[in-house]
N, C-alpha and C positions, 0 to 999 in steps of 0.2 A: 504311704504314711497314713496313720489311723487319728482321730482328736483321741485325747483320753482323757480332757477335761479337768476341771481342779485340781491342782497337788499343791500340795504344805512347800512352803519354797524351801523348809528346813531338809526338806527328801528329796533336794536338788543337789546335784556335784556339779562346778563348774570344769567344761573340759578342754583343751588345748585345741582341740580342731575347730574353733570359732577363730576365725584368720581376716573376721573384720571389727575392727575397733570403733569401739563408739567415741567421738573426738570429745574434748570436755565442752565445747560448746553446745555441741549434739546432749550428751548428760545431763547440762544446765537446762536445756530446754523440754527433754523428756522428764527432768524434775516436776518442772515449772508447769507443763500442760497434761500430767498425769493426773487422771481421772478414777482411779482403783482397779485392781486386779480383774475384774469381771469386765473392763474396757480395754484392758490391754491386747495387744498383739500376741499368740502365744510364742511362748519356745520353743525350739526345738528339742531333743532327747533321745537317746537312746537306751539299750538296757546294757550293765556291765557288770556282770555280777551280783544279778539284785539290784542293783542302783540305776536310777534316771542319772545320766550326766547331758547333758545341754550341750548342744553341737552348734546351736544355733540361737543366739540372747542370754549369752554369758554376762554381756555387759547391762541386758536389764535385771537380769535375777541378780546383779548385784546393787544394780540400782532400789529394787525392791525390796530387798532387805535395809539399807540405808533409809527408806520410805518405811518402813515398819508393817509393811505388806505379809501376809499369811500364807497367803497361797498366788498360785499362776495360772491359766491355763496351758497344758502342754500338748502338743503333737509330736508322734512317735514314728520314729523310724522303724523299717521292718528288715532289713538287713543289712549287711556293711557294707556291700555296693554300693545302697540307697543312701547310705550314709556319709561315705566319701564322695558323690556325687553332688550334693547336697552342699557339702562341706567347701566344694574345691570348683564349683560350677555356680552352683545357686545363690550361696552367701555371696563373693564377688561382685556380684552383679544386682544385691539388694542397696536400695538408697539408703543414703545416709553414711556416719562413720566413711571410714577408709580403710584399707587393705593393709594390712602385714607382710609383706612380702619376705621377712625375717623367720616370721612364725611359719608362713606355711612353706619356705624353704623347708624348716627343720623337719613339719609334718612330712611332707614327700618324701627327706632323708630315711626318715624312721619309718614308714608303711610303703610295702610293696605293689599293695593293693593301690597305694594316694598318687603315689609315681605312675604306676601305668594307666591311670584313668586321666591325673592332670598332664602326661604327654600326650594323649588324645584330645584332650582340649585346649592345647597351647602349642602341641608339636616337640616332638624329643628335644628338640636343637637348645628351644627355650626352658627346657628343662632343664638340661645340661648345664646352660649358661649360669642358671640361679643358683643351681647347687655347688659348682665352680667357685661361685661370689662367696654364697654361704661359708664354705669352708675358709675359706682367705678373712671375712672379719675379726675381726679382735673383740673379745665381751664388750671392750668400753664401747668401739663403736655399735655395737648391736643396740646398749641399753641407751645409748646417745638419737639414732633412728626411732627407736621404739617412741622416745619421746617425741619424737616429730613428730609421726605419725599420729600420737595422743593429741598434740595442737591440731590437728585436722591435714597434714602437708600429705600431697601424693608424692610418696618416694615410690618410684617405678623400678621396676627392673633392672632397666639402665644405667639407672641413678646408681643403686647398689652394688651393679659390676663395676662402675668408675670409682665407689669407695671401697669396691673389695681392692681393686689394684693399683693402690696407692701402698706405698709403705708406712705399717702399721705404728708409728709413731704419729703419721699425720691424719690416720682414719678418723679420730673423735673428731678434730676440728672439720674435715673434710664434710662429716655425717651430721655435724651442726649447722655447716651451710645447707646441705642437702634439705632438713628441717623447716628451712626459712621459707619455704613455697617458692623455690626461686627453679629457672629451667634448667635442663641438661647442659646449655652450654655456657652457662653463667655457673655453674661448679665444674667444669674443666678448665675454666679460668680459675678461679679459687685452687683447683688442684696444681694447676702452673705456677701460678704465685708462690703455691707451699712447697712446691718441690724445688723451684729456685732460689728458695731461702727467705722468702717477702710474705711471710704470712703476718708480720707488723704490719705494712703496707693492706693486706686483704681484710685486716681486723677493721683498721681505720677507714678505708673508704668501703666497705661491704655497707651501711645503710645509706650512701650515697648511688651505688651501681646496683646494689640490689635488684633484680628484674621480677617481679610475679607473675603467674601465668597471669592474661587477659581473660 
């Protein structure tokens, strides 16, 4: 990767392989302790046709436009290795925000190159398993997660194969408890309840049994 230093944020494209989400709390506070473009952290970017698209700080380059910022500093990618790499290793593992496990299902669906890099870093089996999940969601519950995820919850892996197999009638509410920061085995309770016809029952006591991670 190269700095390539100021760019107009208007000669930015936001692009889909940023697979961590900045949570709104996270937003509210990079609002609030933003200092101007010359102090910022840069983005990442790649070239696509002439275009910088951002692999990495999709969610500040949009923040920075809402800020009425100019320009970013950028750092560039130099191949698509380095890129998926980057994308599916590096971002993960940066603080702050949380993970998409939705998003970069789909990514790894769609590039050949994303799959066989993120089974080198997670292992085929767990590849398998995500992409498995992936296909079994229903849109509602995807955009239902997605918002979790926006409130800051780690929906895991896990998490996601237990609302992929559930029957898709009960995924939304399933993928709402998921949202609540609650653990893996406090939504196979919520999913017992729904499949045995008690999700009055799971509506009504869920902020009484609620568990968050410690």
């Amino acid at each position: 990767m190269r700095m390539l230093g100021m760019v107009p944020v208007q000669a930015l494209k936001p692009s889909g392989w940023d697979v961590r989400v900045l949570t709104t709390n996270d937003e509210e506070r990079l609002k609030r302790e933003a200092r101007g473009p010359e102090r910022s952290f840069p983005v990442v970017a790649r070239w696509v046709d002439g275009t910088l698209e951002v692999i990495n700080g999709v969610e500040l380059l949009r923040v920075a436009k809402e800020l009425g910022w100019k320009e970013l500093p950028v750092i560039v990618a130099q191949d698509e290795e380095e890129v998926v790499r980057f994308c599916l290793h590096y971002n993960p593992l940066s603080p702050g925000g949380a993970i998409s496990y939705v998003k970069l299902a789909k990514l790894v669906a769609e590039d050949e190159c994303a799959r066989r890099i993120y089974s080198q870093i997670v292992g085929e089996e767990k590849v398998k398993s995500l992409l498995t999940a992936s296909k079994l969601l229903t849109p509602e519950a995807c955009r239902v997660l997605e918002e979790g995820v926006r409130r800051g919850a780690d929906i895991t892996p896990k998490m996601l194969k237990v609302v992929a197999e559930t029957p898709p009638e009960h995924q939304p509410a399933l993928s709402a408890a998921a949202g609540e920061e609650v653990d893996l085995d406090y939504l196979l309770l919520v999913r017992e309840r729904l499949l045995s016809d008690k999700s009055a029952e799971v509506v009504e006591e869920r902020p009484a049994i609620k568990r968050r991670r410690g």
